[in-house]
N, C-alpha and C positions, 0 to 999 in steps of 0.2 A: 406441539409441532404444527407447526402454516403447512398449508396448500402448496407449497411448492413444488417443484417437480424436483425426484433423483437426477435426472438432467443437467439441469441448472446446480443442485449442489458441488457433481461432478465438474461439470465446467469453470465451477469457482476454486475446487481444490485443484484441481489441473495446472487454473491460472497459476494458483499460490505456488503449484510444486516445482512446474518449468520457469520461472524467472525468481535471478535471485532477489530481485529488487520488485517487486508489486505493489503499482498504487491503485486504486479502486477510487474514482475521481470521479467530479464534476467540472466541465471544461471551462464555467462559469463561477466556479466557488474560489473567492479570493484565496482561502486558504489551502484548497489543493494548489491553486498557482504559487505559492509560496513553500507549498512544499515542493513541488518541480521544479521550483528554481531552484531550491538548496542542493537539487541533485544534479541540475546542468553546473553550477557553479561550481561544484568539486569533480565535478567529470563522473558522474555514475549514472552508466547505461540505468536504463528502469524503464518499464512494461506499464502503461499508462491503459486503465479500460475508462472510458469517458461513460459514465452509468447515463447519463442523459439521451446520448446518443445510440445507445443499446437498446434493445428492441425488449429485452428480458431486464434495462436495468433497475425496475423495480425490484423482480426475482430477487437478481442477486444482492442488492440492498439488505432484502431481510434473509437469507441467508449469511451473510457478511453478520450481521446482527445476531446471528441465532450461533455462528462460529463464536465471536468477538466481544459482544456485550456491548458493540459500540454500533450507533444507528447513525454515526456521519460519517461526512467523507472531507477529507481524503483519511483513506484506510488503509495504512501501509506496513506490507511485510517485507521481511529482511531476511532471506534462508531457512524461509517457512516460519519464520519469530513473528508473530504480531508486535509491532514498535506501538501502531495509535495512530493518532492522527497528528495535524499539522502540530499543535502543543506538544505532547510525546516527543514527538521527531525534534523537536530544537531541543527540548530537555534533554534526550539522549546526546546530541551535539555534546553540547556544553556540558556534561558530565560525564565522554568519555565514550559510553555506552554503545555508539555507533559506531566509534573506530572500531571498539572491538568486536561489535558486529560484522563489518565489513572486513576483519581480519578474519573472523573462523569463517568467512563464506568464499575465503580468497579472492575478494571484490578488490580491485586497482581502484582507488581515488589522488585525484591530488589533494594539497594540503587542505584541513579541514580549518576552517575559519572560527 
């Protein structure tokens, strides 16, 4: 168990539990940007934390990490579902996965490319 605060843990499950879409990003990481475009380009609202520009976004990195198993970003959930990261997230695309995500969360997108 790290140093972290209960604090920070809570404010990371909060994150995950109030939005149906959570990315946990770098505002500088090609691949978070290309995960937020997959979600502007189908029309899906999503809750962006910029870890760079967070005062705590070290904390919640390894949090993220101690939930997840995964120490990158972008780190994205789907109605409390860890999907992954940018790789994950097209995988789910193309095999489905995400529509049906976005089905049991009752998320509106347009068509899925």
């Amino acid at each position: 168990m790290s140093v972290v605060s209960q604090g920070i843990r809570d404010f990371v499950n909060k994150a995950i539990k109030d939005n149906k879409v959570m990315i946990f990003s770098k505002s500088y990481c090609p691949y978070c940007i290309r995960a937020k475009d997959l979600f502007d380009d189908i029309e899906v609202d999503y809750k962006a934390l910029e870890l760079n520009d967070h005062k705590d976004g070290e904390a919640i990195q390894t949090v993220l990490k101690e939930l997840t198993n995964q120490n990158t970003v972008p780190n994205i959930f789907i109605n409390q579902h860890h999907v992954g990261g940018s790789d994950s997230l097209r995988s789910a695309l193309k095999s489905g996965k995400l529509e049906r995500l976005f089905k049991e969360a009752a998320i509106n997108y347009s068509k899925l490319k």
